[in-house]
DSSP file (Angstrom, degrees, kcal/mol; ACC not computed):
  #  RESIDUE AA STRUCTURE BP1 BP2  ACC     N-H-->O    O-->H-N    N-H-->O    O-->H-N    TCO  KAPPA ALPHA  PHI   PSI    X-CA   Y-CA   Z-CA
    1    1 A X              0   0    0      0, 0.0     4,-0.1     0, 0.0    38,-0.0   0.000 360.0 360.0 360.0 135.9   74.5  114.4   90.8
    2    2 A X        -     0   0    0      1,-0.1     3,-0.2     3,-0.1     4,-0.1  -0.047 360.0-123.8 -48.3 145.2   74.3  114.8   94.4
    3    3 A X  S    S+     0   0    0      1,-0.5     2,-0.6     2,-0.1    -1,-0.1   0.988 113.4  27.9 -68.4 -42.3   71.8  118.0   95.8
    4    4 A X  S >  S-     0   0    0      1,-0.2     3,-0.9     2,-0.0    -1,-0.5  -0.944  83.0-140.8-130.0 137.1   75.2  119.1   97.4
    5    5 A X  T 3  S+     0   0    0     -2,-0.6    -1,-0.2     1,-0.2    -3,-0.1   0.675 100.8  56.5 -58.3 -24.4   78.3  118.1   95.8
    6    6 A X  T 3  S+     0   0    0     64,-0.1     2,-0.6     2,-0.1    -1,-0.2  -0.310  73.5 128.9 -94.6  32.1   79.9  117.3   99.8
    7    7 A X    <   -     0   0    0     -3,-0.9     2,-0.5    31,-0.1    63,-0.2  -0.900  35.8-178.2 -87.8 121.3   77.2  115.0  100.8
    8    8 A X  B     -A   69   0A   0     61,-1.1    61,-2.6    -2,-0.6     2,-0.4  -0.940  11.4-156.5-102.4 117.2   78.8  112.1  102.0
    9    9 A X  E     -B   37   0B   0     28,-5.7    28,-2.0    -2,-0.5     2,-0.5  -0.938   9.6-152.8-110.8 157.8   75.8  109.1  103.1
   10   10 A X  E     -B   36   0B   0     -2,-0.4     2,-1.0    26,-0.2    57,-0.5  -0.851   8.8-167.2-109.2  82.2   77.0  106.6  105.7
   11   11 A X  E     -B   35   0B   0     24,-1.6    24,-2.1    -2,-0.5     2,-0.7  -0.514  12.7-163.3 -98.2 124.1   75.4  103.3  105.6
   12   12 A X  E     +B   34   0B   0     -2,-1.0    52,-3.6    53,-0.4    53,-1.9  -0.788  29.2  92.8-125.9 155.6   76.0  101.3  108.4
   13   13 A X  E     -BC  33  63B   0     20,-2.3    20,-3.7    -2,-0.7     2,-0.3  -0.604  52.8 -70.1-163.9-146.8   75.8   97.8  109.4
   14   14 A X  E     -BC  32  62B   0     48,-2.8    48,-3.1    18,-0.3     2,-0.2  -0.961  23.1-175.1-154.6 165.4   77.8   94.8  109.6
   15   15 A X  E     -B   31   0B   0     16,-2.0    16,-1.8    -2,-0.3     2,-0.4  -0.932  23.5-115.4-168.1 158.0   79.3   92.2  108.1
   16   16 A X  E     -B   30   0B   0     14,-0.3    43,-1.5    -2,-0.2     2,-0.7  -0.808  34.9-116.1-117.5 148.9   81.3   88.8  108.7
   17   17 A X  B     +E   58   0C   0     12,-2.6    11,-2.3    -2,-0.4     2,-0.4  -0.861  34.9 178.1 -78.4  98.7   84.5   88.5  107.9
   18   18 A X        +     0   0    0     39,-2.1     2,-0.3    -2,-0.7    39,-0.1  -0.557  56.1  80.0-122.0  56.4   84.7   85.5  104.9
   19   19 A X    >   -     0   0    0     -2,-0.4     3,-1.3     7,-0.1     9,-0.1  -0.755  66.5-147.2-156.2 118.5   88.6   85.4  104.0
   20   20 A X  T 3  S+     0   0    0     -2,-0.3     2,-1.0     1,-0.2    -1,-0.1   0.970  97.9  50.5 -59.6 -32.3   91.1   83.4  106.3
   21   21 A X  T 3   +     0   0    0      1,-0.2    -1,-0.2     5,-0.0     3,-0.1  -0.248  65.4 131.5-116.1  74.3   93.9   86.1  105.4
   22   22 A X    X   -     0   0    0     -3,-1.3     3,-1.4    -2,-1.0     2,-0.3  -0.250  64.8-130.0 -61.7  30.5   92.1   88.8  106.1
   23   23 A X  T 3  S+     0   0    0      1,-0.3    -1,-0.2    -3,-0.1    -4,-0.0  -0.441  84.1   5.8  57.0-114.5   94.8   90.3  108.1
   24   24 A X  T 3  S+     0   0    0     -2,-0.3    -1,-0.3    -3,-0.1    74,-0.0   0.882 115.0  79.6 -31.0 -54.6   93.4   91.6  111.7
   25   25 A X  S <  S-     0   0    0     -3,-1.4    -3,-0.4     1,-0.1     2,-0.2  -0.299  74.0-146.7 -95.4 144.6   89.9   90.1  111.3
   26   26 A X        -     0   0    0     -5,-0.1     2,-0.7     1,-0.0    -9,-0.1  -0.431  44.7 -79.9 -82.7-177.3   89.5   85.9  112.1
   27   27 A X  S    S+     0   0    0     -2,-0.2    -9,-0.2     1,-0.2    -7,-0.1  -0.790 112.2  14.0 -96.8 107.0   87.1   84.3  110.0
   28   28 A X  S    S+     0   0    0    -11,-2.3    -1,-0.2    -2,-0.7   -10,-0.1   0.219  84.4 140.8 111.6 -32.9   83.7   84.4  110.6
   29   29 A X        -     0   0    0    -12,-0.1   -12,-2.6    -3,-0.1    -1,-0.5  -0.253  50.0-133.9 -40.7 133.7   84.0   87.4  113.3
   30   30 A X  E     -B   16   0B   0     72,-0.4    71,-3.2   -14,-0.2    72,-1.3  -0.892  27.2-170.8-102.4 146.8   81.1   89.7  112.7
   31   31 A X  E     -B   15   0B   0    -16,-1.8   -16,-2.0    -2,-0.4     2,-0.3  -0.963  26.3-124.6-155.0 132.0   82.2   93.2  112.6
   32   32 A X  E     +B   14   0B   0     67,-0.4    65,-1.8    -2,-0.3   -18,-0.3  -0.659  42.9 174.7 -76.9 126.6   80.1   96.7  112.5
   33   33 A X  E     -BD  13  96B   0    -20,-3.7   -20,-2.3    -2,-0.3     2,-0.3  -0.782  24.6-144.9-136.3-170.2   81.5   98.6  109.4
   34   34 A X  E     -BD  12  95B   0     61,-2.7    61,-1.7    -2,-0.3     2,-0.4  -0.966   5.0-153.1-148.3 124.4   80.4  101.8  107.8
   35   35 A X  E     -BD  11  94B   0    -24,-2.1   -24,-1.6    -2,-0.3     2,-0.4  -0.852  11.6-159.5-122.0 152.3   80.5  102.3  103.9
   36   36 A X  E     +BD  10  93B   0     57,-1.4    57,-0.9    -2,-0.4   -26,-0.2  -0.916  20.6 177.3-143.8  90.9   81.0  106.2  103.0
   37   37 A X  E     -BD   9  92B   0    -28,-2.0   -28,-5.7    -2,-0.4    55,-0.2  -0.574  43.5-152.4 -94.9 168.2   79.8  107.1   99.4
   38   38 A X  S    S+     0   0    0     53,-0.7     2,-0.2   -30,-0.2   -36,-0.1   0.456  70.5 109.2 -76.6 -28.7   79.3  109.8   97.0
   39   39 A X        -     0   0    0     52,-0.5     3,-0.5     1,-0.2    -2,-0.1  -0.210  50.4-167.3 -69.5 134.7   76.6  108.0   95.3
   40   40 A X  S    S+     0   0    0      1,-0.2     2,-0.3    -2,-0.2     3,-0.3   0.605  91.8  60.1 -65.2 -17.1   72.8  109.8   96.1
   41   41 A X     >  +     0   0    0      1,-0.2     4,-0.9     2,-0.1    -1,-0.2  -0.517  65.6 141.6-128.5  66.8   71.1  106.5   94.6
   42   42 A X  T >4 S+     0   0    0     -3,-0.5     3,-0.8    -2,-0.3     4,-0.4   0.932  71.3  47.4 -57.9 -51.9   72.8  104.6   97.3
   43   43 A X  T 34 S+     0   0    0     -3,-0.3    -1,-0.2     1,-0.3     4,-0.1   0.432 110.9  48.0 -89.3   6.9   69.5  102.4   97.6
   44   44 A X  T 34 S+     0   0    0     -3,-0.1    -1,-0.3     2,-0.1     3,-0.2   0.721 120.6  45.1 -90.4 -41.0   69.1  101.7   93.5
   45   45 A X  S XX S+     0   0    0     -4,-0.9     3,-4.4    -3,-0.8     4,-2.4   0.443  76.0 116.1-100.3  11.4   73.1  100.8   93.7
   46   46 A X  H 3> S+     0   0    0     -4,-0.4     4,-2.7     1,-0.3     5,-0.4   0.913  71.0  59.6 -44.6 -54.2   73.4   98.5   96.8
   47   47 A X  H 34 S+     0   0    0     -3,-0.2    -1,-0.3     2,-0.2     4,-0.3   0.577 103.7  49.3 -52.0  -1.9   74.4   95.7   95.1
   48   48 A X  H <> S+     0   0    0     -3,-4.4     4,-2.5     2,-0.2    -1,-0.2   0.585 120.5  41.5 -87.2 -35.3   77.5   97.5   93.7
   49   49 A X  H  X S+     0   0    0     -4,-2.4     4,-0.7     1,-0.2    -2,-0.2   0.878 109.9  51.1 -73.6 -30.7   78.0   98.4   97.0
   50   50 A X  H  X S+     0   0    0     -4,-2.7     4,-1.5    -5,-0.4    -1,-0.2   0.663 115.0  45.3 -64.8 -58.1   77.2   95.3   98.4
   51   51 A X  H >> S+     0   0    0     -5,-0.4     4,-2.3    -4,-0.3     3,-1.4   0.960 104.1  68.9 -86.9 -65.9   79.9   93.4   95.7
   52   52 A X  H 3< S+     0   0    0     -4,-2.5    -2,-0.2     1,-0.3    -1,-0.2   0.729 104.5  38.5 -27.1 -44.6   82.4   96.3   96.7
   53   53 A X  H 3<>S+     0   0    0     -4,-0.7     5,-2.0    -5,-0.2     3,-0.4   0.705 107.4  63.6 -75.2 -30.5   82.7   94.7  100.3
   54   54 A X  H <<5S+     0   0    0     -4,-1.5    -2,-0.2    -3,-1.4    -3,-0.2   0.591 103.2  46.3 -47.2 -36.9   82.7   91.4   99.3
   55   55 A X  T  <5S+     0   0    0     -4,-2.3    -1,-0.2     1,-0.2    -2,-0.1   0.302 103.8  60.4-100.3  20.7   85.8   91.8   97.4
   56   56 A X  T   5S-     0   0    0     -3,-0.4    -1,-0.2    -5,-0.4    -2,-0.2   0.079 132.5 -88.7-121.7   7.2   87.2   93.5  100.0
   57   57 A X  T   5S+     0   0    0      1,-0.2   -39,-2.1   -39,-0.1     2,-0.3   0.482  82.8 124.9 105.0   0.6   86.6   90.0  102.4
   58   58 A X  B   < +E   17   0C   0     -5,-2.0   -41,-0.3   -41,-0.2    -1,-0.2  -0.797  31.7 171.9-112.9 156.0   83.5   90.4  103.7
   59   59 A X        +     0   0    0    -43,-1.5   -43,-0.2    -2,-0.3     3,-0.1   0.223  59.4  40.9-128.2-165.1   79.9   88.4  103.8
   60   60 A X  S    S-     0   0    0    -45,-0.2     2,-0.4     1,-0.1    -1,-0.2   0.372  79.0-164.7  19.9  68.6   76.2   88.4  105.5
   61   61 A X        -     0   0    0    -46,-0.2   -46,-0.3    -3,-0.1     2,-0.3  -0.743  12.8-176.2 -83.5 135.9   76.3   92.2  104.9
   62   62 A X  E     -C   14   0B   0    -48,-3.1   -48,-2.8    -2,-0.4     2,-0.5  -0.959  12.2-172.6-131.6 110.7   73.7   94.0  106.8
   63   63 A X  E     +C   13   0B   0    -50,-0.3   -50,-0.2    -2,-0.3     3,-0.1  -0.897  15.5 159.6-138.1 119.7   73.2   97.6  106.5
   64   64 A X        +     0   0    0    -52,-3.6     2,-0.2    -2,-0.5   -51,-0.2   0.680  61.1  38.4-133.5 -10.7   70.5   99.2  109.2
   65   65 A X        -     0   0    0    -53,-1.9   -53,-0.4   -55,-0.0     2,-0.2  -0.827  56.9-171.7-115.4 172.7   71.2  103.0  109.4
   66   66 A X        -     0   0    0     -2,-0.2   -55,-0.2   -55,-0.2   -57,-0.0  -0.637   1.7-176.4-164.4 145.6   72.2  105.8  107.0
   67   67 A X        -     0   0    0    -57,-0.5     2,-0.4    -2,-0.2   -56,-0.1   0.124  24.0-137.1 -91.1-172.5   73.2  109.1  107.5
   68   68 A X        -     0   0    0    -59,-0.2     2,-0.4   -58,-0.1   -59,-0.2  -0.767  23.2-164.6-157.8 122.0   74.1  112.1  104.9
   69   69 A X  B     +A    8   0A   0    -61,-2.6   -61,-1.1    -2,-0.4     6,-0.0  -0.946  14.0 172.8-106.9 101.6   77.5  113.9  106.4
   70   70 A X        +     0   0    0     -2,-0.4     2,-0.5   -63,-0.2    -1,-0.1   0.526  61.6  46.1 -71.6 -26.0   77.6  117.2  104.6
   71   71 A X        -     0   0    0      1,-0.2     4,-0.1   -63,-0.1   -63,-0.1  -0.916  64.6-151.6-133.8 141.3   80.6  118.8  106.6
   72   72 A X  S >  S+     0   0    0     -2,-0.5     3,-3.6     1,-0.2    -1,-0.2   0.887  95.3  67.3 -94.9 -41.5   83.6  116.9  107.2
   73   73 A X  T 3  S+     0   0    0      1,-0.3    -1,-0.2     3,-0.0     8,-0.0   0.470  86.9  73.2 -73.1  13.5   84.2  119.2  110.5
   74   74 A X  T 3  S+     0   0    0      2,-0.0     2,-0.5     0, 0.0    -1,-0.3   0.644  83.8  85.4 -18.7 -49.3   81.1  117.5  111.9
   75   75 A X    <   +     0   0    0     -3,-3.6     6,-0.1     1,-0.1     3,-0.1  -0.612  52.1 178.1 -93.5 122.2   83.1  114.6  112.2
   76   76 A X        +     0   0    0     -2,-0.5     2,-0.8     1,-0.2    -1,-0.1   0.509  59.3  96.8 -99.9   8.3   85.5  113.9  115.5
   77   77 A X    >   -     0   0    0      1,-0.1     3,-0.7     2,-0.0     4,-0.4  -0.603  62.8-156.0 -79.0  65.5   86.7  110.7  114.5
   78   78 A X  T 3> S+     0   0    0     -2,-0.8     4,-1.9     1,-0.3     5,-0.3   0.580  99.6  40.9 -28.5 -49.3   90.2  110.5  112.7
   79   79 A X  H 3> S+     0   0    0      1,-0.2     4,-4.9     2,-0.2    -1,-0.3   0.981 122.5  48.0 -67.5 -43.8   89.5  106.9  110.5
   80   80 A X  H <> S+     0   0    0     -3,-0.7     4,-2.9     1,-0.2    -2,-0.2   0.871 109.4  50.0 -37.9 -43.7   86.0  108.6  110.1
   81   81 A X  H  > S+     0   0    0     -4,-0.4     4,-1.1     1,-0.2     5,-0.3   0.986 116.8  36.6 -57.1 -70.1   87.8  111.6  109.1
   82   82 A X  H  X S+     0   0    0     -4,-1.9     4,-2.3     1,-0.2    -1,-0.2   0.968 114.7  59.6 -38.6 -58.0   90.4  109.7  106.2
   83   83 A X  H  X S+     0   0    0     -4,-4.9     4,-1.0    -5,-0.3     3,-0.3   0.892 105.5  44.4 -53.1 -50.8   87.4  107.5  105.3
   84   84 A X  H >X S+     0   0    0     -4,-2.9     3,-1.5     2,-0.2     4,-1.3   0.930 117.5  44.6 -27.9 -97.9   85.4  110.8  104.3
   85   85 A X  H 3X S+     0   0    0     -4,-1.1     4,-1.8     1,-0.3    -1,-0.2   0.681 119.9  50.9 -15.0 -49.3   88.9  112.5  102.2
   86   86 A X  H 3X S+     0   0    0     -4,-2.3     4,-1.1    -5,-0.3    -1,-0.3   0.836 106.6  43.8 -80.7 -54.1   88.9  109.0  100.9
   87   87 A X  H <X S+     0   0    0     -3,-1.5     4,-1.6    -4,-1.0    -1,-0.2   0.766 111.1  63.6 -47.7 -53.7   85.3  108.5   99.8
   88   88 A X  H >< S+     0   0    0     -4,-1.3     3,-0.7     1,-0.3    -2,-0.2   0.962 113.7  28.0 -45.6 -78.6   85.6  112.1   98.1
   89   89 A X  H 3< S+     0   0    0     -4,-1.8    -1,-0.3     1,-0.2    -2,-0.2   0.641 127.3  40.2 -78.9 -10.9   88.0  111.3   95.9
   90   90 A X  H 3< S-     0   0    0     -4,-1.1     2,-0.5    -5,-0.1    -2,-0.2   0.331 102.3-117.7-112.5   8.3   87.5  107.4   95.1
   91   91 A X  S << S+     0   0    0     -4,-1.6   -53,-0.7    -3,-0.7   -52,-0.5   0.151  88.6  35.7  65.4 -26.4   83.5  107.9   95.1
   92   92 A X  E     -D   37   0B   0     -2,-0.5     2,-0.3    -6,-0.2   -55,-0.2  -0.910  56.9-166.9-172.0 171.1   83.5  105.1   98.6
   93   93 A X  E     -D   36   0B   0    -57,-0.9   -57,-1.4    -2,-0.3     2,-0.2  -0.992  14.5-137.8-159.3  97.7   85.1  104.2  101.3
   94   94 A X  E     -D   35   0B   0     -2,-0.3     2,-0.3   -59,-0.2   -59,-0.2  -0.706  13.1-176.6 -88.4 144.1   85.0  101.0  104.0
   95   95 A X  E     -D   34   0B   0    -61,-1.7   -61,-2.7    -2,-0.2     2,-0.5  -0.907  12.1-177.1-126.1 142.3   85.4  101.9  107.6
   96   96 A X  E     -D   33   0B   0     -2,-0.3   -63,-0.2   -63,-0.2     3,-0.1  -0.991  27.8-123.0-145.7 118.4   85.5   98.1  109.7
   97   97 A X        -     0   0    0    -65,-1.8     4,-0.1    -2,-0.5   -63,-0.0  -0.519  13.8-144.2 -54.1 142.1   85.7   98.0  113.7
   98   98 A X  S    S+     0   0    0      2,-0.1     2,-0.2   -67,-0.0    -1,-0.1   0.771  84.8  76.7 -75.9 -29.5   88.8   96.0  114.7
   99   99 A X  S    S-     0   0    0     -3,-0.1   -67,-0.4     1,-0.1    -2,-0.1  -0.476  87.0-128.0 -88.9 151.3   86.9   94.5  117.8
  100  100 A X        -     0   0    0     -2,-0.2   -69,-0.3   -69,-0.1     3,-0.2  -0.363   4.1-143.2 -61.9 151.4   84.2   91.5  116.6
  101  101 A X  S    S+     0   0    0    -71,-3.2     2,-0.3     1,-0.2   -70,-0.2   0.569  82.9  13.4 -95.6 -13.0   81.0   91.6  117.5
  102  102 A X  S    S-     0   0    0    -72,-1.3   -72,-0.4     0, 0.0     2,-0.4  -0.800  78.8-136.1-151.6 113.3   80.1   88.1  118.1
  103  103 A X              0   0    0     -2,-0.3   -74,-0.1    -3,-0.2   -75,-0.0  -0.510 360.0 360.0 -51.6 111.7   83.1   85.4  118.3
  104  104 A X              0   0    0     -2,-0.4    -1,-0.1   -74,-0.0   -76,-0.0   0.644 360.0 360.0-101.9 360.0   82.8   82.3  116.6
């Protein structure tokens, strides 16, 4: 169990896009995302977390910060905001830039 049941952590990184119909994203476009869990033993579970993005189209997952967002009115960001509500109730939550970071 989480120390506070509204701890949200926020690992962020990147990832490539590895499905041609991925909608938006081309293939192969690297993209900054942000994964928004419940879990406290984020770094025991990565590899669930890690498989969790994967089936959701994405590759070369890279993860170099994380955060702990305790208050959702912390947040001024509207997808942050939904991701949060979203992550609450489904235990996590992908947030993806639309723009690439590197074009292939």
């Amino acid at each position: 169990m989480n120390k506070n049941e509204n701890t949200i952590y926020v690992l962020s990184g990147y990832a490539k896009c590895a499905t041609a119909n991925n909608g938006k994203y081309k293939l192969g476009n690297k993209h900054s995302i942000g994964l928004l869990t419940t879990d406290e033993n984020y770094q025991d579970n990565i590899n669930e977390h890690e498989t969790f993005i994967k089936n959701l189209g994405w590759d070369s997952i890279s993860f170099c910060l994380v955060e702990e967002v305790e208050d959702i009115n912390t947040l001024s960001n509207d997808v942050l905001i939904s991701s949060f509500i979203h992550a609450k109730k489904n235990g996590q939550s992908l947030v993806v830039n639309d723009l690439p970071i590197t074009v292939h």
